[in-house]
C-alpha positions as CSV (number, residue, x, y, z in Angstrom):
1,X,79.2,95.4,127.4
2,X,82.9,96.0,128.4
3,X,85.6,97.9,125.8
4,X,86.2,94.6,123.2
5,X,89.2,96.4,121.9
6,X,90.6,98.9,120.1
7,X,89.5,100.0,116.6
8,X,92.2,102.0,115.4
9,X,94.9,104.8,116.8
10,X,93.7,108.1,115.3
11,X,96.4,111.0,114.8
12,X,95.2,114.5,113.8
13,X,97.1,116.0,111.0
14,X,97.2,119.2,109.1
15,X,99.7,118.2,106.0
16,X,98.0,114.9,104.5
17,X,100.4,114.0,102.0
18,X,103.4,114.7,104.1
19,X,101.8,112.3,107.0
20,X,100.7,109.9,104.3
21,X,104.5,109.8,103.1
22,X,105.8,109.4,106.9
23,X,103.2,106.5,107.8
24,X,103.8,104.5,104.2
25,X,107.4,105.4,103.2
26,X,109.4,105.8,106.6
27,X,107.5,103.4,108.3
28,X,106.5,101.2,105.8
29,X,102.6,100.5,106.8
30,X,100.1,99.3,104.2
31,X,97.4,101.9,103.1
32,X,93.7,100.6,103.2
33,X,91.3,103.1,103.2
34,X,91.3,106.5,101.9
35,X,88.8,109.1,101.8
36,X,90.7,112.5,100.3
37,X,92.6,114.4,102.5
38,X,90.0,113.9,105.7
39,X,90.7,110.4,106.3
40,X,93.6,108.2,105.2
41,X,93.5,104.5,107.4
42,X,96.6,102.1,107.4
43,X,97.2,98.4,108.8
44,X,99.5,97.4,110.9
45,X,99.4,94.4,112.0
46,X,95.5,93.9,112.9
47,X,95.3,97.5,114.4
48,X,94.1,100.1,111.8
49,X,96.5,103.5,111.9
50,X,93.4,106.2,111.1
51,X,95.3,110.0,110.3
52,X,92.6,112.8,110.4
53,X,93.2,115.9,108.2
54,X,89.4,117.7,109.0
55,X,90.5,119.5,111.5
56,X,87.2,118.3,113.1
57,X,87.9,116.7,115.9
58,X,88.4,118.2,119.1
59,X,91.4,116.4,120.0
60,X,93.8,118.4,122.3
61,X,97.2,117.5,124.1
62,X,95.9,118.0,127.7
63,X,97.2,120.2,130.3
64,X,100.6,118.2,130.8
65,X,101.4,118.4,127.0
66,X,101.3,115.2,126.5
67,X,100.3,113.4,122.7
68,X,98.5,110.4,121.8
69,X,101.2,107.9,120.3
70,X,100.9,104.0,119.3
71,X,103.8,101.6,119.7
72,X,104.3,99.9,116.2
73,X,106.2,96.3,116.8
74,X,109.3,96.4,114.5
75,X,111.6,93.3,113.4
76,X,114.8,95.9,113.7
77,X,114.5,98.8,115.5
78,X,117.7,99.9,114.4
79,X,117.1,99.5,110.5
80,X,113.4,101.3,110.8
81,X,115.3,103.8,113.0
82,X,117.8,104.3,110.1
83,X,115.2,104.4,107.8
84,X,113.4,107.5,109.6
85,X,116.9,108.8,110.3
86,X,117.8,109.4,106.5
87,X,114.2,110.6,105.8
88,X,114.5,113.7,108.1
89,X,112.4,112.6,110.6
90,X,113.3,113.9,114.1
91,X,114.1,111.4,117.5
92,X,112.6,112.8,120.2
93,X,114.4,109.6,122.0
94,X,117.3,107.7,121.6
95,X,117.0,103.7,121.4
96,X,116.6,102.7,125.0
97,X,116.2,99.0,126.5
98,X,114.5,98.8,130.1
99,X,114.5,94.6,130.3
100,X,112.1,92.8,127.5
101,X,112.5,95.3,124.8
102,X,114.2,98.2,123.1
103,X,112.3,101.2,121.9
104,X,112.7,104.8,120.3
105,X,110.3,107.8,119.8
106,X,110.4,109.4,116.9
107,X,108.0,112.5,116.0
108,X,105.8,112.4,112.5
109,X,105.7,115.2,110.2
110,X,103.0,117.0,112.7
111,X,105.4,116.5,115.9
112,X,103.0,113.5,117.1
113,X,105.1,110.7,118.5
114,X,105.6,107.3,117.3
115,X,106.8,104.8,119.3
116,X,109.2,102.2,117.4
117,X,109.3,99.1,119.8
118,X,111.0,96.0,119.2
119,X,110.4,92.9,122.0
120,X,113.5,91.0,123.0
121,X,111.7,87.6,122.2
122,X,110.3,88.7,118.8
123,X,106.7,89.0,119.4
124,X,104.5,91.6,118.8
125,X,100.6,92.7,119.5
């Protein structure tokens, strides 16, 4: 059977309640599951946002230092870009617009990047 879809975008974390605090508060996502500090799950928009603090997983950045990120569809890049900007949060990049959208990279509190992307005809998914 081919790959249906995707499940969910899974970040490792080591500081739970700081990445819980980045994912609800700067980014505004909904929390849905919870299991302690191993496993906190949010939606966003029919794609489940899954942050691991177990330290399990054998997850690593591969040999070009590259991270895992998701793309999360805003309705104003600029406001959520505000938002992370008066929360501390660091940009990694500046708003840019290559044709059909504009997008930004900002890091979470474990330096994993998140993509804030905003389509020029107001889509998303």
């Amino acid at each position: 059977m081919p790959v249906r879809g995707i499940d969910f975008f899974y970040y490792p974390v080591k500081d739970m309640q700081r990445a819980v605090i980045f994912y609800r508060d700067v980014l505004g996502l909904q929390p849905a599951e919870a299991y302690g500090d191993q496993w906190v799950e949010f939606s966003a928009g029919g794609v489940t946002v899954a942050l691991d603090g177990s330290q399990e997983m054998p997850v690593a950045a591969g040999d070009a230092g590259l991270r895992p990120a998701a793309a999360f569809a805003c309705d104003s890049l600029d406001t959520v870009l505000e938002t992370a900007r008066e929360s501390g949060t660091r940009v990694l990049v500046e708003p840019v617009e290559p044709g059909s959208c504009r997008f930004a990279v900002v890091a979470d509190p474990e330096g994993n990047p998140v993509i804030l992307h905003q389509r020029n005809d107001g889509t998303f998914g």
